[in-house]
N, C-alpha and C positions, 0 to 999 in steps of 0.2 A: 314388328313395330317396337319392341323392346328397345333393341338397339340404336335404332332412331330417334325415340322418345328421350333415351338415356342423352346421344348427342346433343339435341335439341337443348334441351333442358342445362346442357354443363354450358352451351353457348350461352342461352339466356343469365345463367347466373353471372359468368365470367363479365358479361357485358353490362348490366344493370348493379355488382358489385363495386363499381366508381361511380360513386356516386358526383365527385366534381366536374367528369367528365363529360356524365350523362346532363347536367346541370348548366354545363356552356352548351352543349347539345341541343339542348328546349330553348337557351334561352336568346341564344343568337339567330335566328329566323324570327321570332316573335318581336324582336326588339328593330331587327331592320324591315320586317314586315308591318313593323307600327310608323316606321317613317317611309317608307314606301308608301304605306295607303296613308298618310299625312299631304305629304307631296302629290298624292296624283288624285285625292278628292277627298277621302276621309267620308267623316260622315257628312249627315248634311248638311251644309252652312250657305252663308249669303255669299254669292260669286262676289271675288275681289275687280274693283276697277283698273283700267286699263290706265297706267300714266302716260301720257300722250301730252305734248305743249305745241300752240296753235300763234303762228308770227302772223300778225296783221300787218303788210306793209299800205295795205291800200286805205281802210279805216274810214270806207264810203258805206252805207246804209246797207248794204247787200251783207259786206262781209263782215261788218258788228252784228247782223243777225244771226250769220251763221256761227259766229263765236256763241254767242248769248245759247243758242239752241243747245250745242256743242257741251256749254256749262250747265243745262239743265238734264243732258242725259246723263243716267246712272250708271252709264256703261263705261265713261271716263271720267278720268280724276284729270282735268285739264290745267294747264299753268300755261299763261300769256308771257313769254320772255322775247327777249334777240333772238333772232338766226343764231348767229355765231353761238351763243351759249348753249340753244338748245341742241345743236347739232354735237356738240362735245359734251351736253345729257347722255343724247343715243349714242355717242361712242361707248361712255363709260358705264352704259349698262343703268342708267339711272330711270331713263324716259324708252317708251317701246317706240315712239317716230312722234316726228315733228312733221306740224304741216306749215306748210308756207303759201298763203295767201298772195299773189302777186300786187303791182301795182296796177290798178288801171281794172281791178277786177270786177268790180260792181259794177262799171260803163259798159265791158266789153262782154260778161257773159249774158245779160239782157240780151244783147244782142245776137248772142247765138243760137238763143233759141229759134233766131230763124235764119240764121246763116251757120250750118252748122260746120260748114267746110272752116269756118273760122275761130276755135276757142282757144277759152283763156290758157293758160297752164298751172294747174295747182301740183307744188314741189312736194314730194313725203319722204322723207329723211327717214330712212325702217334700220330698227338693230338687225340684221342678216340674219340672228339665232331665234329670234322670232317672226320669225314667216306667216306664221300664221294671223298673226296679228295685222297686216298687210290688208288683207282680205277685208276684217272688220272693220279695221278704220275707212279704208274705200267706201264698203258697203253703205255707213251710218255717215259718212262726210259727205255722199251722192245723198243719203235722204236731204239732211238739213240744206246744203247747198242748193238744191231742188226751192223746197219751200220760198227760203229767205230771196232767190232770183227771181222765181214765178211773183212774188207778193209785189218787186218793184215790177216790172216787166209788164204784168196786167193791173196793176194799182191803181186807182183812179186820182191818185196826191199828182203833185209836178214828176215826182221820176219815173213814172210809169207814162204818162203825156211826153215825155222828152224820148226816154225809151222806144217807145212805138214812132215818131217821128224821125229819131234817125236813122231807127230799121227799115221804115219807107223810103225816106233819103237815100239808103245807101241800096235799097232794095232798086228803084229805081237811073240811079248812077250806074248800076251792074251792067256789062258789056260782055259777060258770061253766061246770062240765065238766059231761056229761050222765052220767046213773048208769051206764052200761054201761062209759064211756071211765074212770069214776073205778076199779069194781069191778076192771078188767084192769090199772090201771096198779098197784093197790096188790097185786095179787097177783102183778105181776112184782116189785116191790121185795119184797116179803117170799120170793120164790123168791131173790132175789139173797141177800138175808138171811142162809136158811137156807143154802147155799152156804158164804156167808164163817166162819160160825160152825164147820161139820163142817169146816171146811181150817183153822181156829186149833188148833180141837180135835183133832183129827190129826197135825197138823205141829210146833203149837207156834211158826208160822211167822206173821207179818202181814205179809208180804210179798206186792206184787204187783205183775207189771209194767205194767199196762195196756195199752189197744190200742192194737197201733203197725198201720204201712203192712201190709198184706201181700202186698208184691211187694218186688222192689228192681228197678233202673234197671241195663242197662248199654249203652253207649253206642257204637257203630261208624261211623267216617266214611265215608262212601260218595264214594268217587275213582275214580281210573283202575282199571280192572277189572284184575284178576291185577298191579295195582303193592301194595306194601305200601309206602305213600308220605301222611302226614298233610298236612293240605290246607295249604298257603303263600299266606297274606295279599298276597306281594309277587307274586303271578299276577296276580289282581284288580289291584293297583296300577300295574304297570308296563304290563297292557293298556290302565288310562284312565287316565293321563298320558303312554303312547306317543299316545293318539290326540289329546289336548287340543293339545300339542306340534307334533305333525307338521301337526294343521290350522293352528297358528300360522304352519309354514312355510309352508302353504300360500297364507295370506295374504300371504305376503311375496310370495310368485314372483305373485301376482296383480296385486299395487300397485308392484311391478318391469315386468310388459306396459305400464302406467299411465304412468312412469315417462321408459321410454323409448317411448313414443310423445310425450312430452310434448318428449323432448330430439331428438326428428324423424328418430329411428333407424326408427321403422318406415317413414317413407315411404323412406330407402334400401332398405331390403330392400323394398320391393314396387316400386322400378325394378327389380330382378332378377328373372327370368321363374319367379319361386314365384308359388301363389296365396296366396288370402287364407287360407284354410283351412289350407296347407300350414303358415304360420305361424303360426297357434293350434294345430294342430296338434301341432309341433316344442314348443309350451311346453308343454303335457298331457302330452307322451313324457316330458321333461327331468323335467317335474316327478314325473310318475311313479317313474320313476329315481331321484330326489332321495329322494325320501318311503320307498321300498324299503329304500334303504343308511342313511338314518338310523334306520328302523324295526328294520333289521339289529341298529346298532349298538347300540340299546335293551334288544334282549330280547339281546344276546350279554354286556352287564354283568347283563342278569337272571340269565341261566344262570351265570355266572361266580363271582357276587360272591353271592348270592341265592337260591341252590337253587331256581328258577322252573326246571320243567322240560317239555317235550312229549310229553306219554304219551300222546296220540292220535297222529294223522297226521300224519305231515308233510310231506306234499305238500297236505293239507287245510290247515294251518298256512300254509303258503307262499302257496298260495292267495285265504286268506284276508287273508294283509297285502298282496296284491299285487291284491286288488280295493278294500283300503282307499287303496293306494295311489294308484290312480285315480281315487277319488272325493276325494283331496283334492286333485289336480290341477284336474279342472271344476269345484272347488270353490272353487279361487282363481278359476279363468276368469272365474265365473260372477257371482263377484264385483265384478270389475271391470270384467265389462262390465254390469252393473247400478248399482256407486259412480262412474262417469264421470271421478270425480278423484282423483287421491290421497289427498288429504284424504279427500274424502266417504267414499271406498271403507274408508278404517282404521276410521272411524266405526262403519258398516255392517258390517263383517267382525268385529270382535269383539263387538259383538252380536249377530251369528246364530254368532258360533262357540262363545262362553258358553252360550247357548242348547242346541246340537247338544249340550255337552260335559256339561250338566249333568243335560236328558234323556236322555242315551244312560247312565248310569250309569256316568262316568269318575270324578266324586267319590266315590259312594257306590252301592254294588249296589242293581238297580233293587227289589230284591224288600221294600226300606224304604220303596216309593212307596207312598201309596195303591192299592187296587185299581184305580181309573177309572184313574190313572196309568198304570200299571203297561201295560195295553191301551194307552193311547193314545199310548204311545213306541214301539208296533212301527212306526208311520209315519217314526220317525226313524232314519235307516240309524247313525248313532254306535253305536248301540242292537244293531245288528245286526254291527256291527264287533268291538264289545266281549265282547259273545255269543259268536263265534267265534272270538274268540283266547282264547277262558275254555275254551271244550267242546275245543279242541287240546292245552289247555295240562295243567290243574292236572285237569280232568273227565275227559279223556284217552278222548274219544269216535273214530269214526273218521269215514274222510274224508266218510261220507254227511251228516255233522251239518255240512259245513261249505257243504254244496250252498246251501243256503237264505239264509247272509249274505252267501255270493260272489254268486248272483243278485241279490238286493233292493241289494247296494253297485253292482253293475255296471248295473243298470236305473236307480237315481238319476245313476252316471255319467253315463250317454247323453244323460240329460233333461238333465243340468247344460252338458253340452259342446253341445247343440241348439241349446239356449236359448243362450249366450254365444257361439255363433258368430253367429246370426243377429241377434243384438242390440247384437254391439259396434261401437262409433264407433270409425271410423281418424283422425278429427278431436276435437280436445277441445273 
């Protein structure tokens, strides 16, 4: 243990001795970990609106409602312009889609409500790079459009009287629909009919609201059980850029073994009675070591600066960075004793390490992958690293959640340290 101890300890000094080094080290993961979890939620604030602009060509009582509606949801930030202009918004990145109201729209979608083979067409202009946004706008332009058509369509005012008059007209003109389907549709509009008529005559009233949702939405985030704690963007961020980061060092302490072998340090230490093992060995500990106290000082500006906090275990936590830590040690190993050179080996290591870092879900959570993805990154321990500094941290599961990423990092360990001991050259 002497001899070990003695390596161990001259790694750790050599390496925590630059202190400039160590000091961009800490501080570039924490800084792009802060705009990472800035960008993809941060902590918790009020969702931003959606800018969307809404062309009324038609400007009949349907589709002023549906604008008006449109301008009272919180979900858009809405602006009435041109076609032409808004569509050269959504080019330029300004507006997420434009919708376009046709002409003719208020007369003819009444109408489809019971001629469905027949509707209007509403245009939506979508920036391509927001897809997602597609959906929403659909989703919330089907509710209001809904409303604002049903409120003419079954209204008891003149456009709801005219409405249901030319969908019998035209229900009756039909030389398509079969006598049974014609018979029932005109004796639902004439039930609506007579409806609208005893509620004017009664009330005095032409008002109606039409049919809206009948539910409403309310919304719970599911976190650390018994925390009253809204979920923090910079959890996710600071676990996958601690890990992109520390396997960076990890490359480093690999193309350092490279290094000095190359400067003929390791043939002195193998005249001294270590083996060979003893000395890859001593770099795995060091490096372990190394990757622990940086990983420390990562999530200790999380918790500090960041409100990132561990509402699961924390010996599960602990755990978990201290079997990451290992694996980015035989990670370096493994490295160089596969890249033979310094050179080759930088080549080699930041491409399987982009690799690791960007299926393991340190840019973005995996659950934006593909389905087949999504499967096929449990082979990748990053994956399993990021997992369990997520279920310690912000998920605030206990320590049994953390059994499963501390095995699968510790079993890639073993294979990584196997493999590079019995394949490195003590000669370059």
């Amino acid at each position: 243990m002497k001899p070990l101890s003695a390596l161990v300890r001259t790694d750790l000094v050599l390496y925590f001795s630059n202190r400039r080094a160590l000091l961009v080290t800490l501080a570039a993961p924490i800084l792009i970990a802060a705009f990472f979890g800035a960008v993809m939620g941060g902590p918790p604030k009020k969702p931003a609106r959606v800018p969307v602009a809404v062309v009324d060509l038609d400007g009949s009582a349907v589709t002023k409602g549906i604008v008006a509606a449109m301008k009272g949801d919180s979900t858009f930030e809405l602006r009435e312009i041109a076609e032409p202009a808004a569509i050269e918004e959504v080019r330029n990145g300004k507006l997420r889609a434009a919708i376009v109201l046709p002409k003719g729209f208020g007369e003819a979608a009444p109408r489809a409500l019971f001629r469905p083979a027949e509707k209007p067409v509403i245009t939506v202009h979508i920036d391509p790079s927001q897809s997602v946004t597609l959906s929403l706008v659909k989703g919330l332009l089907a509710q209001h459009a809904m409303q604002a058509i049903t409120r003419t369509a079954f209204g008891a005012g003149e456009g709801g009287m005219k409405a249901l008059a030319d969908a019998r007209a035209e229900i009756e003109r039909s030389t398509t629909m079969n006598e049974a389907e014609r018979r029932d549709l005109v004796a639902m509009l004439d039930s609506v009919a007579r409806v609208q008529s005893r509620s004017t005559a009664s009330t005095g009233s032409t008002r109606a609201g039409g049919i809206e949702i009948p539910f409403t939405t309310q919304e719970h985030e599911v976190t650390a059980a018994g925390v009253n704690r809204k979920y923090n963007g910079y959890a996710h961020s600071f676990a996958g850029m601690g890990v992109q980061f520390i396997l960076f060092m990890g490359i480093d302490l690999g193309v350092g073994v490279l290094l000095m072998r190359r400067l003929g340090l390791w043939k002195r230490l193998r005249a001294a009675p270590v083996s060979r093992r003893l000395l890859l060995g001593s770099r795995i500990v060091s490096g372990t070591l190394i990757a622990m106290i940086l990983m420390a000082g990562i999530y200790a500006a999380a918790i500090a600066f960041f409100g990132v906090r561990v509402d699961g275990s924390w010996p599960g936590f602990i755990a978990v960075i201290a079997a990451f830590s290992l694996l980015t040690a035989t990670f370096g190993l493994l490295l160089a004793s596969l890249g033979r050179t310094p050179e080759a080996t930088r080549g080699l290591a930041i491409l399987a390490t982009l690799l690791l870092v960007m299926l393991g879900g340190a840019w973005v959570p995996t659950f934006v992958f593909p389905e087949w993805l999504q499967s096929a990154t449990l082979v990748v321990p990053t994956r399993w690293a990021i997992d369990g500094m997520e279920a310690m941290t912000w998920r605030g599961l206990g320590i049994e959640a953390a059994v499963a990423p501390v095995a699968v990092m510790l079993g890639f360990s073993a294979a990584f340290a196997a493999i590079a001991i019995a394949s490195f050259k003590w000669e370059e």
